[in-house]
C-alpha positions as CSV (number, residue, x, y, z in Angstrom):
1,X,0.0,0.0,0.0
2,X,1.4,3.7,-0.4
3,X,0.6,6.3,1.6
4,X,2.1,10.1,1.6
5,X,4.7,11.4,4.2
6,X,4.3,14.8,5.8
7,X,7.7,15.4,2.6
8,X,5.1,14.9,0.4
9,X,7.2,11.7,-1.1
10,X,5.5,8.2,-1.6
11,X,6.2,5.2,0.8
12,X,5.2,1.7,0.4
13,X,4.0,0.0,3.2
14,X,3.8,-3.4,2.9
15,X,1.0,-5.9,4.7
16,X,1.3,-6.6,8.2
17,X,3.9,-4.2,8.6
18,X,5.0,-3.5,12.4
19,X,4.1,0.4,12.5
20,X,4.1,-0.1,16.3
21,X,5.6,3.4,17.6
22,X,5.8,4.6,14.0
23,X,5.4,8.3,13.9
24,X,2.7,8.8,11.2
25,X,1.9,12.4,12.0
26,X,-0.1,14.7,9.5
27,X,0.4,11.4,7.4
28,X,-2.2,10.9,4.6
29,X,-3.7,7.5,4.9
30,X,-6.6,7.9,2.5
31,X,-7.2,4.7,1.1
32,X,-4.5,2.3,3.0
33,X,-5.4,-1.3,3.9
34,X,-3.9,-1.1,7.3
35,X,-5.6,-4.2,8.2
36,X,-2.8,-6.8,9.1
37,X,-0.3,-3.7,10.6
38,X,0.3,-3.4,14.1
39,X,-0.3,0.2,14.7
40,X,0.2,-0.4,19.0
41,X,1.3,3.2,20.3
42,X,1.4,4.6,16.6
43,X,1.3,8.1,16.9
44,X,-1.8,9.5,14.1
45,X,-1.8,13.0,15.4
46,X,-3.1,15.1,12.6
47,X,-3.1,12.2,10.2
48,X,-5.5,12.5,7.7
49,X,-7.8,9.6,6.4
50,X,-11.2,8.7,4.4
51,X,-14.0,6.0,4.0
52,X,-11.7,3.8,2.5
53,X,-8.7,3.5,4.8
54,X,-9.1,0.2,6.8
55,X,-8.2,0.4,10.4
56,X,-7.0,-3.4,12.0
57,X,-10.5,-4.8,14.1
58,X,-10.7,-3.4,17.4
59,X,-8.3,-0.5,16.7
60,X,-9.5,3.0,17.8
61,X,-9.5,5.6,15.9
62,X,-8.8,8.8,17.1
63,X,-11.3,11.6,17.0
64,X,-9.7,14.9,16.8
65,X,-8.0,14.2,13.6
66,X,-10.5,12.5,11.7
67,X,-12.2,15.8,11.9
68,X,-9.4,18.3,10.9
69,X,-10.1,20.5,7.7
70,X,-6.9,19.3,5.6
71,X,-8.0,20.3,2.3
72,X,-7.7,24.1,2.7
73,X,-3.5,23.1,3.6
74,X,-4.8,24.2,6.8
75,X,-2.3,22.0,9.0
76,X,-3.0,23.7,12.4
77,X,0.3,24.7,13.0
């Protein structure tokens, strides 16, 4: 799956990848099949998603950023 880093370069994650501690801040996870990652203690502040990400069962989302205006460029900073 690719997703887009906060450089605004292209990374490949691949499936059941450990993200566990991975700092995904402001990342743009529209559309990834995070299904089979570990994302335990990821940090998703600011990240930006859509209907069509897939979050592993039982994983909570967080609120606040699922709610963020991002496409104004509007990063809150």
């Amino acid at each position: 799956m690719k997703v887009t880093g906060t450089d605004g370069k292209e990374y490949t994650i691949e499936p059941r990848a450990n993200l566990s501690q991975a700092n995904l801040v402001y990342a743009d996870l529209s559309g990834a099949d995070l299904r089979d990652a570990n994302l335990e203690w990821a940090n998703l502040s600011g990240a930006v998603w859509n209907d069509e990400t897939v979050f592993p069962e039982g994983f909570e989302i967080p609120e606040m950023s699922r709610d963020l205006d991002w496409q104004d460029g509007d990063f809150g900073l």
